[in-house]
NUNU-701589 format. One record per residue: residue number from 1; residue in three letters; x, y, z of N, C-alpha, C in turn. Coordinates in Angstrom, 2 decimals. Example, Ala and Ser with C-alpha at 12.3 -4.5 7.8 and 13.67 -1.06 7.14 Angstrom:
% residues 2
+-----+-----+---------+---------+---------+---------+---------+---------+---------+---------+---------+
|   n | res |    n_xx |    n_yy |    n_zz |   ca_xx |   ca_yy |   ca_zz |    c_xx |    c_yy |    c_zz |
+-----+-----+---------+---------+---------+---------+---------+---------+---------+---------+---------+
|   1 | ALA |   13.19 |   -5.69 |    7.80 |   12.30 |   -4.50 |    7.80 |   13.20 |   -3.30 |    7.80 |
|   2 | SER |   12.85 |   -2.25 |    7.08 |   13.67 |   -1.06 |    7.14 |   12.90 |    0.03 |    7.87 |
+-----+-----+---------+---------+---------+---------+---------+---------+---------+---------+---------+
END
This chain:
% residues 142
+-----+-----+---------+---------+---------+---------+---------+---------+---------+---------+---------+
|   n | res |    n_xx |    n_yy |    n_zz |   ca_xx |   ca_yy |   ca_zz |    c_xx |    c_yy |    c_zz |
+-----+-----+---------+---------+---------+---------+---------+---------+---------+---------+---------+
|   1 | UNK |   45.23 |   83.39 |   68.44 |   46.06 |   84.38 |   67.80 |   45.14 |   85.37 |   67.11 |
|   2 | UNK |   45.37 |   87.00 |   67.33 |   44.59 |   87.28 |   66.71 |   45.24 |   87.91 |   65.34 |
|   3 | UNK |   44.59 |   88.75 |   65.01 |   44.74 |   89.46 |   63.25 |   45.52 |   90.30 |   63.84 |
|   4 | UNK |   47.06 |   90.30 |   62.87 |   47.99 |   91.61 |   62.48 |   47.15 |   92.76 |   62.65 |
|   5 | UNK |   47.16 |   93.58 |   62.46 |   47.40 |   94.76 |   62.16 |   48.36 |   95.88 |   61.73 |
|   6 | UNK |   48.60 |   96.36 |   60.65 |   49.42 |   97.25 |   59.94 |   48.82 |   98.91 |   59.84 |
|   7 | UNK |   49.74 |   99.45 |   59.10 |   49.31 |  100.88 |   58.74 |   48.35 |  100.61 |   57.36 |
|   8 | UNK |   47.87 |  101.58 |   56.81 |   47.08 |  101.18 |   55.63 |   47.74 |  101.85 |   54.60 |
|   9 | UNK |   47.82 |  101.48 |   53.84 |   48.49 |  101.67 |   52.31 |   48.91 |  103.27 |   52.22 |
|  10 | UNK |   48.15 |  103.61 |   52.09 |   47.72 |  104.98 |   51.79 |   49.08 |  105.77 |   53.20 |
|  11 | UNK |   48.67 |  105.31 |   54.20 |   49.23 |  106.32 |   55.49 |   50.89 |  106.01 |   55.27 |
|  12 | UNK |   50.84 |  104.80 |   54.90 |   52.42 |  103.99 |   54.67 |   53.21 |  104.87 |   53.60 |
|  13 | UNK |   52.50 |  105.52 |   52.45 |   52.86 |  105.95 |   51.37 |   53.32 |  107.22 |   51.54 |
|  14 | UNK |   52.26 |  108.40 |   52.08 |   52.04 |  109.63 |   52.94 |   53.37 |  109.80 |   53.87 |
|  15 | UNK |   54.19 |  109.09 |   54.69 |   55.23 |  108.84 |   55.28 |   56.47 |  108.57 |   54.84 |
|  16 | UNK |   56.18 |  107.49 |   54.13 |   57.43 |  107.56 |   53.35 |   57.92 |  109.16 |   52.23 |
|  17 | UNK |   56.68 |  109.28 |   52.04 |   56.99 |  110.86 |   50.99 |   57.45 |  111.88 |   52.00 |
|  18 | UNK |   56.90 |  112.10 |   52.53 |   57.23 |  112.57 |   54.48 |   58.88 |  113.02 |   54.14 |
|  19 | UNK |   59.38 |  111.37 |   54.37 |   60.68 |  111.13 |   54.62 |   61.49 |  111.69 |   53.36 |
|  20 | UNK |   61.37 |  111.31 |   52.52 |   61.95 |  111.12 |   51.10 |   62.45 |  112.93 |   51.07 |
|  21 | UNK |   61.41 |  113.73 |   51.42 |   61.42 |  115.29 |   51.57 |   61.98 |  115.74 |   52.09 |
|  22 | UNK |   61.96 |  115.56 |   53.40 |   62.83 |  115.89 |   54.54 |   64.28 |  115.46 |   54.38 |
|  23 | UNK |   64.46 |  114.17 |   53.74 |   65.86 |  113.97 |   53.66 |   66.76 |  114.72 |   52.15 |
|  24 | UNK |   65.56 |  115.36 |   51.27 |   65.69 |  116.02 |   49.78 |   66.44 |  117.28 |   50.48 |
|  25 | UNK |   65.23 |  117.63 |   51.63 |   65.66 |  118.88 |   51.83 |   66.65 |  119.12 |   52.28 |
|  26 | UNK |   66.88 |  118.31 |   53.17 |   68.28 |  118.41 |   53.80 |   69.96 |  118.65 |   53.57 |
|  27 | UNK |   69.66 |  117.90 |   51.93 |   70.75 |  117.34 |   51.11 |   70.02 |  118.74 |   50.35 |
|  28 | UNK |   69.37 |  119.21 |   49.75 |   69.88 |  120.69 |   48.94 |   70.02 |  121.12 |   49.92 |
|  29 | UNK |   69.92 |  121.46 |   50.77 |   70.44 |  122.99 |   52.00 |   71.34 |  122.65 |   52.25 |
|  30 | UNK |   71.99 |  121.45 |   52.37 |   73.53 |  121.35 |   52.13 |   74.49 |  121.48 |   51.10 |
|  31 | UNK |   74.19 |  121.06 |   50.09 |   74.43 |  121.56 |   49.07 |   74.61 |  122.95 |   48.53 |
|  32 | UNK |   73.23 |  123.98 |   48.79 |   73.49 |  125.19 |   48.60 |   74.58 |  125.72 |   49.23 |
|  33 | UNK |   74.42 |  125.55 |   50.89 |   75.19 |  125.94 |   51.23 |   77.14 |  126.25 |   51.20 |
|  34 | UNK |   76.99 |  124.72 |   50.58 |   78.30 |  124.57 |   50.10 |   78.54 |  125.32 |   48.90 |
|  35 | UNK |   77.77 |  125.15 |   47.83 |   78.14 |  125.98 |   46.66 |   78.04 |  127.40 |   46.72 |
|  36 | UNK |   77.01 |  128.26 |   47.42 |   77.22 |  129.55 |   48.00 |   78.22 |  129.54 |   48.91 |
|  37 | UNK |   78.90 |  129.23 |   49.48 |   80.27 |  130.01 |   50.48 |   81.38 |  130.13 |   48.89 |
|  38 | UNK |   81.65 |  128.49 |   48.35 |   82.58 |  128.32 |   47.12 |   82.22 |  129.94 |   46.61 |
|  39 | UNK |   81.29 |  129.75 |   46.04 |   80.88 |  131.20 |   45.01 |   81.19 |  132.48 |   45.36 |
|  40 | UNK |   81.01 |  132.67 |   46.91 |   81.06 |  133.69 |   47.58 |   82.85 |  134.07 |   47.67 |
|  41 | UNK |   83.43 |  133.10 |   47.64 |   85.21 |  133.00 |   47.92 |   85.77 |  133.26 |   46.39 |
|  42 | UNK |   85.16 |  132.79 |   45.70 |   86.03 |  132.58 |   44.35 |   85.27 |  134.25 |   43.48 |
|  43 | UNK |   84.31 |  134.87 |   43.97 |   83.91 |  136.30 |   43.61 |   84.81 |  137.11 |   44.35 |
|  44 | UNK |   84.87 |  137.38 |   45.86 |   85.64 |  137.93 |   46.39 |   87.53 |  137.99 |   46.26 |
|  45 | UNK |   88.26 |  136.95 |   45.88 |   89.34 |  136.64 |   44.88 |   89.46 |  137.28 |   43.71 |
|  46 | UNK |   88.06 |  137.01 |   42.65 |   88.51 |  137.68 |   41.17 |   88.29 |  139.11 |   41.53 |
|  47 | UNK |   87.49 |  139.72 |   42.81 |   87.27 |  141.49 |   42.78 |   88.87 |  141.66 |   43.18 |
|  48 | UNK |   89.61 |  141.38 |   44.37 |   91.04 |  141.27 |   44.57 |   91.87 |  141.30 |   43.51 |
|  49 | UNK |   91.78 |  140.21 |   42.62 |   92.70 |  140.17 |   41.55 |   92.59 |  141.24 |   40.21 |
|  50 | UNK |   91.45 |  141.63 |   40.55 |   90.86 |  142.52 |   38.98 |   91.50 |  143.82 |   39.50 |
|  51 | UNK |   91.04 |  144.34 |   41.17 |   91.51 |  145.35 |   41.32 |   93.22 |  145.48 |   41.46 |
|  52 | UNK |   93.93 |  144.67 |   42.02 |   95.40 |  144.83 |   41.90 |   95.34 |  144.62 |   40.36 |
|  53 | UNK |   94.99 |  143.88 |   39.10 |   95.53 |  143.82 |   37.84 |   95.19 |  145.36 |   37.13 |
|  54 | UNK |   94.36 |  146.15 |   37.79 |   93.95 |  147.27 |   36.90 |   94.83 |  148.38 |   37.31 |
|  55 | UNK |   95.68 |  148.23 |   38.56 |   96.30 |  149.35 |   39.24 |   97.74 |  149.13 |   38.80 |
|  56 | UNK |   98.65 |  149.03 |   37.99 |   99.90 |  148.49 |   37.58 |  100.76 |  149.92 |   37.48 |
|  57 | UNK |  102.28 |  149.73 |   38.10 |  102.92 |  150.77 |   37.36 |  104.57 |  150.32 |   37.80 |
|  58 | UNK |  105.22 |  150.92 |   36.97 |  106.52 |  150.62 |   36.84 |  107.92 |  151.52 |   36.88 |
|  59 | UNK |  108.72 |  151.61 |   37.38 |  109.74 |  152.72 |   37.89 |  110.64 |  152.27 |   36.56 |
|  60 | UNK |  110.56 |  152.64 |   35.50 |  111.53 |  153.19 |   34.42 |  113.12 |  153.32 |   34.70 |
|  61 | UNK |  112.93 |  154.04 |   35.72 |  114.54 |  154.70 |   35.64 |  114.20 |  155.43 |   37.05 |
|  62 | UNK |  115.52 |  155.07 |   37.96 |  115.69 |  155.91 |   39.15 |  117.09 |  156.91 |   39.28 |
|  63 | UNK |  117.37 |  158.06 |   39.11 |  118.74 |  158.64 |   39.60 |  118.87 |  159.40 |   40.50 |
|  64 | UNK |  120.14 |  159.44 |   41.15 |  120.47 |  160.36 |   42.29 |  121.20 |  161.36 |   41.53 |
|  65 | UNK |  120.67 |  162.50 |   41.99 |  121.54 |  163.59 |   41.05 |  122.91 |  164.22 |   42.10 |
|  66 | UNK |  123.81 |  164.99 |   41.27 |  124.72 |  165.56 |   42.60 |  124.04 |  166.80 |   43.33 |
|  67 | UNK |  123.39 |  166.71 |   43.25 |  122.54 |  168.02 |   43.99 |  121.91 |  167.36 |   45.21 |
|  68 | UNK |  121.49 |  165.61 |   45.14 |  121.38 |  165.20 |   46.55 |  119.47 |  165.14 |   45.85 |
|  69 | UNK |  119.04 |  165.32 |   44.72 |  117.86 |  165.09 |   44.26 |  117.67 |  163.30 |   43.67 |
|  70 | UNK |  116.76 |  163.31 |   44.43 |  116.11 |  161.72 |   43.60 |  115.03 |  161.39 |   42.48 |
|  71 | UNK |  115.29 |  161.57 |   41.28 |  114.21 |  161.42 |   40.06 |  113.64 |  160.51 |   39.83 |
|  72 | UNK |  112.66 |  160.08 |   39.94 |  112.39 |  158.82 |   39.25 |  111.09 |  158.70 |   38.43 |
|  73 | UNK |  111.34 |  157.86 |   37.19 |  110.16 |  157.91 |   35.86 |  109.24 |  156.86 |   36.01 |
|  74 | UNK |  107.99 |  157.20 |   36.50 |  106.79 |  155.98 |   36.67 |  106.04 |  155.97 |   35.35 |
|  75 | UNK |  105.95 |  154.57 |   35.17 |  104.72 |  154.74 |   33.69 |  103.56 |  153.84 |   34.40 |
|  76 | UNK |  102.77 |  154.26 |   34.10 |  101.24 |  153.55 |   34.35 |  100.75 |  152.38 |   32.69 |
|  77 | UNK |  100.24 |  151.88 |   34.03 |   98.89 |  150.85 |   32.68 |   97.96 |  151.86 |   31.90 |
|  78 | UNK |   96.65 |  150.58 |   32.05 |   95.24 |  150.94 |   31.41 |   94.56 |  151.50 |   32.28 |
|  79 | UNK |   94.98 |  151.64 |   33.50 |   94.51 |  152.40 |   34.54 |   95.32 |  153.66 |   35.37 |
|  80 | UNK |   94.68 |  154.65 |   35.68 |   95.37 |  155.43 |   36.52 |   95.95 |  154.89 |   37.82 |
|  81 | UNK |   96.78 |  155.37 |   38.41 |   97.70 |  154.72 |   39.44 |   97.89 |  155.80 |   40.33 |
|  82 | UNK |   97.70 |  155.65 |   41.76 |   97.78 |  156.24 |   43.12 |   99.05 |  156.52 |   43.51 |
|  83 | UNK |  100.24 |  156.71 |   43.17 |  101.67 |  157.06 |   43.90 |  100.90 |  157.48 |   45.62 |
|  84 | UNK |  101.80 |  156.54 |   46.38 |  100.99 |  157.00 |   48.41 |  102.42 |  157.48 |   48.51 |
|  85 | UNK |  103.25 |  156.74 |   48.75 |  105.21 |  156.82 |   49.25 |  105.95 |  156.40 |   48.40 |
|  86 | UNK |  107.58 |  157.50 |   48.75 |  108.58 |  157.04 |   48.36 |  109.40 |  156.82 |   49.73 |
|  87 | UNK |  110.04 |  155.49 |   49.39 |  111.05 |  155.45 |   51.05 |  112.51 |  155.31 |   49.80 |
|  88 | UNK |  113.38 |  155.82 |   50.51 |  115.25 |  155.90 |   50.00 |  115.71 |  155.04 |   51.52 |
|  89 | UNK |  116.39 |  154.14 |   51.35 |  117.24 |  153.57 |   51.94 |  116.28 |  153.59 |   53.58 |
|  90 | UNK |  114.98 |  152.97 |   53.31 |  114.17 |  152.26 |   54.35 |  114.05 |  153.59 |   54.97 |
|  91 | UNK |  114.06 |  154.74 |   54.67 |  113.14 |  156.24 |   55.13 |  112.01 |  157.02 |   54.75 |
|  92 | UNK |  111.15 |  157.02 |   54.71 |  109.86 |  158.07 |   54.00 |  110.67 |  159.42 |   53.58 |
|  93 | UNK |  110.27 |  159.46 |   51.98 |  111.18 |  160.51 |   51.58 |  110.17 |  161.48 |   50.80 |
|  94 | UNK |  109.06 |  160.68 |   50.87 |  107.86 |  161.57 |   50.12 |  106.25 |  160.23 |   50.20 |
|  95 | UNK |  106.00 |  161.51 |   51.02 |  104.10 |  160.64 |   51.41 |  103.59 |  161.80 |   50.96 |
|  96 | UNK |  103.87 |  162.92 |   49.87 |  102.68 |  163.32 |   49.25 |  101.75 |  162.28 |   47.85 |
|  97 | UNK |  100.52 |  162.34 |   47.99 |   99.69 |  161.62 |   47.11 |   99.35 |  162.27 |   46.01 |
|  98 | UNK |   99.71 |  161.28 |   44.70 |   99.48 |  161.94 |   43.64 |   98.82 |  160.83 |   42.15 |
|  99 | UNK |   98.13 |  161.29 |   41.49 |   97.92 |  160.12 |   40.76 |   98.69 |  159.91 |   39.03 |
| 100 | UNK |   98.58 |  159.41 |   38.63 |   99.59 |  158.77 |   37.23 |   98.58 |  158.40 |   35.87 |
| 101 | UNK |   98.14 |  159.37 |   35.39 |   97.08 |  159.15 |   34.53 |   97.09 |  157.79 |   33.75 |
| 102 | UNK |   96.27 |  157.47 |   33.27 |   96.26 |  155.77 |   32.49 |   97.17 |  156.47 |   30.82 |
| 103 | UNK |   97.91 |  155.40 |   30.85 |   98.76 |  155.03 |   29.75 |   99.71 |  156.29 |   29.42 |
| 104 | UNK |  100.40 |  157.32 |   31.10 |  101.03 |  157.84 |   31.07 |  102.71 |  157.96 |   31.84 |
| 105 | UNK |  103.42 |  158.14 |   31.43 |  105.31 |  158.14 |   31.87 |  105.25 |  159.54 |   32.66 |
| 106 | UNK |  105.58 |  159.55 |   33.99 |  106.02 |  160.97 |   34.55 |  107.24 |  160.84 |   35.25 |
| 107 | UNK |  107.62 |  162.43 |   35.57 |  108.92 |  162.14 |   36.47 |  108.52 |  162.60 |   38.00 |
| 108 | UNK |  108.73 |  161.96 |   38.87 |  108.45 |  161.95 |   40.02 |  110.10 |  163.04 |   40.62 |
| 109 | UNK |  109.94 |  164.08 |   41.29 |  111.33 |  164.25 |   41.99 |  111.32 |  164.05 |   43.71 |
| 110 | UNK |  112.07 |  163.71 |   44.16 |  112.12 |  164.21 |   45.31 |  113.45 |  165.22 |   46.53 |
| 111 | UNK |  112.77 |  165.93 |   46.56 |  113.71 |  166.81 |   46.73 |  114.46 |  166.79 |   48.12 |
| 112 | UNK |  116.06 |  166.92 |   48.40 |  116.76 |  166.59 |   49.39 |  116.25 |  167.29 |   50.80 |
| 113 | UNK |  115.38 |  167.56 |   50.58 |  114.72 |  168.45 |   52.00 |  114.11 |  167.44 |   52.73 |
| 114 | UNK |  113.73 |  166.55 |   51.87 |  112.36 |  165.31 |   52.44 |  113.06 |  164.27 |   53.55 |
| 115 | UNK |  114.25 |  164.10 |   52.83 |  114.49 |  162.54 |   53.86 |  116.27 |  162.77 |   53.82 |
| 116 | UNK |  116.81 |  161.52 |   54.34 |  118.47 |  162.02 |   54.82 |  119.35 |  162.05 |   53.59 |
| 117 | UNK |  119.74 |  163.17 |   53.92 |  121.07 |  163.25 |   53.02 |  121.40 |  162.68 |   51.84 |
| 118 | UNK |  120.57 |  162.46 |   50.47 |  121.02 |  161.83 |   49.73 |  122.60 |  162.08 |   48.37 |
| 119 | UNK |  122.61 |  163.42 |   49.10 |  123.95 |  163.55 |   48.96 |  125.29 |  162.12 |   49.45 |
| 120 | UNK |  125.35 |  162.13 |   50.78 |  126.13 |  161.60 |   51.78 |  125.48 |  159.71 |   51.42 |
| 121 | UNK |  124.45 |  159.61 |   50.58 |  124.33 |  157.62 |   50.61 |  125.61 |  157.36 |   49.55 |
| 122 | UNK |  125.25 |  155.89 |   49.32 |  126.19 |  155.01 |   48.24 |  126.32 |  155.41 |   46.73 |
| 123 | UNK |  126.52 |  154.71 |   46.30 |  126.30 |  154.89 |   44.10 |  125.15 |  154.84 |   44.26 |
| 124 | UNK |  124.62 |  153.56 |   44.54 |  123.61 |  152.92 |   44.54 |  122.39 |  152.69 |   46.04 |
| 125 | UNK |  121.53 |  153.32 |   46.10 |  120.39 |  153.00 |   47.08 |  119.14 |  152.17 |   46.89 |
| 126 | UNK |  118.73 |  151.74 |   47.78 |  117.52 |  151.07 |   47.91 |  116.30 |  152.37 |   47.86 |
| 127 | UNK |  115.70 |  152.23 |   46.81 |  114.10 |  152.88 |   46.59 |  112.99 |  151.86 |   46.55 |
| 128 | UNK |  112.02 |  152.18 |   47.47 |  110.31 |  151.78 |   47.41 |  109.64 |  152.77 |   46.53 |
| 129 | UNK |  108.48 |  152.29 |   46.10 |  107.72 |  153.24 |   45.84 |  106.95 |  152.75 |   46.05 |
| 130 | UNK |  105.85 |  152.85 |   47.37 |  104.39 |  152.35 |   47.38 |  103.10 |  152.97 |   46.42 |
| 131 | UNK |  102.54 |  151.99 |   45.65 |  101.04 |  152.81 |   45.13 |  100.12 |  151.57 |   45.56 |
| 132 | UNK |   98.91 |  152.04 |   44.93 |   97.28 |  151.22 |   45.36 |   97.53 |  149.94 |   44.62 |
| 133 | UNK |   98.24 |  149.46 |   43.82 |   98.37 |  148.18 |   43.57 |   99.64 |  147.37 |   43.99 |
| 134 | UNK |  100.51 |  147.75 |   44.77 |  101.56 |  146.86 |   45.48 |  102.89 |  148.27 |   45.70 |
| 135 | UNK |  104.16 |  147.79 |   45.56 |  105.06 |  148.45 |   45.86 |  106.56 |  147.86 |   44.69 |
| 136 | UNK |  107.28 |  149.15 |   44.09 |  108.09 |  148.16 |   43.76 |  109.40 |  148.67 |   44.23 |
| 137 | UNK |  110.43 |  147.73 |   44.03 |  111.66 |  147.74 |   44.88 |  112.97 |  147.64 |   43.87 |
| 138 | UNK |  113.42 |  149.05 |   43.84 |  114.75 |  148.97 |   42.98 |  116.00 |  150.16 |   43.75 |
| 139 | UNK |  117.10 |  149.82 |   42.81 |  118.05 |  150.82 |   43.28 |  117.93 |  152.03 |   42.69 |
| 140 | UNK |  118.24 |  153.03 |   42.86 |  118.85 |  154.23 |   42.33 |  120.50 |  154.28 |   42.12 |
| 141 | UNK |  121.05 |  154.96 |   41.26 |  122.56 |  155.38 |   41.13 |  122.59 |  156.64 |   40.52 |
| 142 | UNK |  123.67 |  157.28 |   40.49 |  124.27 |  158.18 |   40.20 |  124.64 |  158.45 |   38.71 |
+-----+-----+---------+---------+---------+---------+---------+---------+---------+---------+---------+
END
């Protein structure tokens, strides 16, 4: 029988550190990776949410006048606000663009030239008003 032979101390040690590294590394680059996409999702969310929370505005009061005119009073936030459309009873009644200064009430008109007959609708109609932070949805009356 002859003599074992092994690795020698030293080369055994050198290898195992080898390993120990390679498997370190592996496990942070997984890791990063995971916590950079998280980070990357939950930044892209609060820019979303910051920008719809800074763009706010609110339709006050909507009337149909007998003249067949549609008024309506927008007030803005802490931010200025984009008015894009008005739709009356699911029609574009005004796509001129205009903006709503921060921490100001205006009257928006739209005049019976724009869209159908608002003479000839109900008491009461369905108004949109789209701006840069969502759309809101109420009636108008008389």
């Amino acid at each position: 029988m002859g003599a074992k032979r092994g690795v020698s101390e030293l080369i055994a040690a050198v290898i195992l550190l080898a390993i120990v590294v390679a498997a370190g590394g592996v496990l942070l680059a997984t890791a990063y990776s995971h916590f950079s996409s998280a980070s990357e999702l939950l930044t892209r969310e609060s820019t979303e949410l910051e920008a719809a929370a800074r763009s706010r505005a609110a339709v006050v009061a909507a009337k149909l006048l007998d003249n067949g005119t549609l008024q309506l009073v927008v007030a803005s936030g802490r931010f200025p606000v984009r008015i894009e459309a008005v739709y009356v009873n699911s029609t574009l009644c005004l796509d001129k663009t205009f903006v709503v200064p921060p921490l100001a009430v205006v009257k928006i008109v739209v005049e019976p030239g724009g869209c159908p007959p608002l003479r000839m609708l109900p008491a009461a109609v369905p108004v949109e008003v789209v701006y840069d932070g969502g759309e809101v949805l109420l009636y108008a009356s008389r």
